[in-house]
C-alpha positions as CSV (number, residue, x, y, z in Angstrom):
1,X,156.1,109.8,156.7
2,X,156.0,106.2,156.1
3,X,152.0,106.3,155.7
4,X,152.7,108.8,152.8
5,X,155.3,105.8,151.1
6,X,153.2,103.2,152.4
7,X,150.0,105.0,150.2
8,X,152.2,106.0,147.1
9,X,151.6,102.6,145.3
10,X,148.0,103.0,145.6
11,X,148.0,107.1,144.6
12,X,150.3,105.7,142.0
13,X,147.9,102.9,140.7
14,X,144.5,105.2,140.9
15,X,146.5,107.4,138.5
16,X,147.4,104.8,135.7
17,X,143.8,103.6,136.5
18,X,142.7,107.0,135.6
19,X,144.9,107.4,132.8
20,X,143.9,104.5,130.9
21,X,140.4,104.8,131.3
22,X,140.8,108.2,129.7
23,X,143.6,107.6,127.1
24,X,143.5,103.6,126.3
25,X,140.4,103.9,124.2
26,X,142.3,106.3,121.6
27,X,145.6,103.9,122.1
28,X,143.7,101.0,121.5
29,X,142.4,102.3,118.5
30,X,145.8,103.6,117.3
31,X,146.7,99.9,118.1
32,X,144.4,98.6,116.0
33,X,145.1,100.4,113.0
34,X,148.8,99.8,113.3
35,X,147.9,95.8,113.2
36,X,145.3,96.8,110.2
37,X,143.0,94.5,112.2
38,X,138.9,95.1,112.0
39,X,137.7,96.9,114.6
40,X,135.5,93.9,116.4
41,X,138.5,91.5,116.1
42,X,141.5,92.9,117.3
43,X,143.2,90.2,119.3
44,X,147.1,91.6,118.2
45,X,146.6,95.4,118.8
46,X,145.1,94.9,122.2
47,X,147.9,92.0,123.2
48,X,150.7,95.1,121.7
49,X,148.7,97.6,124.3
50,X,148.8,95.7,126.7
51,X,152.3,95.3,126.7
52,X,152.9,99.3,125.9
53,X,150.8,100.1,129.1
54,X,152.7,97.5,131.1
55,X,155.4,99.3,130.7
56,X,154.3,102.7,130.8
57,X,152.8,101.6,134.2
58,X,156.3,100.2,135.6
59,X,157.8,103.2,134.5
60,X,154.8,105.0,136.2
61,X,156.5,107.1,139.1
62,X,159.7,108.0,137.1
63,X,157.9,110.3,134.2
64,X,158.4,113.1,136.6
65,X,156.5,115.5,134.3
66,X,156.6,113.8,131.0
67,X,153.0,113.2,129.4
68,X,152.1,109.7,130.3
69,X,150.3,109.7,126.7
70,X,153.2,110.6,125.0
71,X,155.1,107.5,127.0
72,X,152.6,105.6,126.0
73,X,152.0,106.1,122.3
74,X,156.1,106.1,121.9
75,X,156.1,102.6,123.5
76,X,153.2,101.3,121.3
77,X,155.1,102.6,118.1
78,X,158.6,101.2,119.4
79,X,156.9,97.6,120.0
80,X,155.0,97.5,117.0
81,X,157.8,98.4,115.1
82,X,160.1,96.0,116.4
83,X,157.7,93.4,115.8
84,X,156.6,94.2,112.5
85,X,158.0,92.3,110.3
86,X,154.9,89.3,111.6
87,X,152.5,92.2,110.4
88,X,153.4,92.6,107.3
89,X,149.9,92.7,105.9
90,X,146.5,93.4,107.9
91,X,143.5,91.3,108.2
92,X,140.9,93.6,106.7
93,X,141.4,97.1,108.8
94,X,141.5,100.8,106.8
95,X,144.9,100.6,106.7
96,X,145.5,97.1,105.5
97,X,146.8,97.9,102.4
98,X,150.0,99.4,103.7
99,X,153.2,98.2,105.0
100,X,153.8,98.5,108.5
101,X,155.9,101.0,108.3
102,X,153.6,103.2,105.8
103,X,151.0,102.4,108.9
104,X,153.4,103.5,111.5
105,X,153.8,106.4,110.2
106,X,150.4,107.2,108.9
107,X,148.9,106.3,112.5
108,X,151.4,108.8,114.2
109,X,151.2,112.0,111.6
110,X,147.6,111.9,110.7
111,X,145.9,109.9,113.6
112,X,148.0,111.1,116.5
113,X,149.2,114.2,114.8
114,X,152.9,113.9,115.7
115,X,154.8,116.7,114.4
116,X,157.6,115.1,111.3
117,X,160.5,115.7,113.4
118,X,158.8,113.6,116.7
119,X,157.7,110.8,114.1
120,X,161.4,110.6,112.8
121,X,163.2,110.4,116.4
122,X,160.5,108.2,117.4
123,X,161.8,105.5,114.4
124,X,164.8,106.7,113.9
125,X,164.5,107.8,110.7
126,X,165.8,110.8,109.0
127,X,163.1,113.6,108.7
128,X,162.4,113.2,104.6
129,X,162.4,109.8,104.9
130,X,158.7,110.1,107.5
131,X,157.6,112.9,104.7
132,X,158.2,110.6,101.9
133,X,156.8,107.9,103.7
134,X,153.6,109.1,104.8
135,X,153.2,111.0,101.0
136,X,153.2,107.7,99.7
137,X,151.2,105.8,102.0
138,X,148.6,108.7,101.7
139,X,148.5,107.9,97.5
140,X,148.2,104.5,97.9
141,X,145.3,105.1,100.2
142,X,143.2,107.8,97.7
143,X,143.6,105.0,95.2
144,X,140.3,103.0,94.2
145,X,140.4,99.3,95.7
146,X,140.9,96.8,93.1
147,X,137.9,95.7,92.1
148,X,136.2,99.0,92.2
149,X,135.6,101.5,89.5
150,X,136.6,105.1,90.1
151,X,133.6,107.5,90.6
């Protein structure tokens, strides 16, 4: 019995190993457009994984069933939103025209497809408040960059 606890921080490691390898590219990504960074130079959405998976990882054996993913996506969204008032405007990345909040939204409905009701207990918002949200940041995105005549 005490080789099985002895091996369960290993078993437990190889599986976050696993799970990263298989989810962090998509996380990252979702990272990267929440920081509106370019794709190539995305030094504050990998530091904001990093810190989502940390956590997801020390909270590793106690999902007991929950999806890992979900765990961490939630924790990427909850950090980023804490800390987005230093984001307020991105450095050149799709979504940099939005606030972070129009981008945390945006990111988990139409990226991560996260149902309205998920989205608003995820923030803590009230339900209308993520649809009128993301209808907004939606318009804004369909209109024509400054500069550039509409075809």
């Amino acid at each position: 019995m005490a080789d099985r606890r002895g091996d369960q921080p290993h078993r437990h490691r190889r599986e976050f190993e696993a799970f990263v390898a298989g989810a962090g590219g998509r996380l990252l990504h979702a990272a990267t457009l929440l920081t509106a960074e370019p794709p190539a130079g995305n030094p504050r959405a990998r530091a904001l994984l990093t810190d989502a998976l940390a956590h997801t990882y020390a909270h590793w054996d106690r999902l007991r069933g929950e999806d890992p993913y979900d765990r961490a996506r939630t924790e990427l969204a909850t950090r980023f939103a804490r800390a987005a008032w230093r984001h307020h405007r991105g450095q050149g990345g799709v979504l940099s025209a939005l606030t972070p909040q129009e981008r945390l939204i945006v990111v988990l409905r139409l990226y991560e497809n996260v149902a309205e009701e998920q989205t608003a207990a995820i923030l803590g918002l009230p339900t209308d408040r993520v649809r009128a949200v993301c209808a907004r940041a939606v318009a804004a995105l369909r209109r024509p960059a400054p500069g550039r005549a509409a075809s």
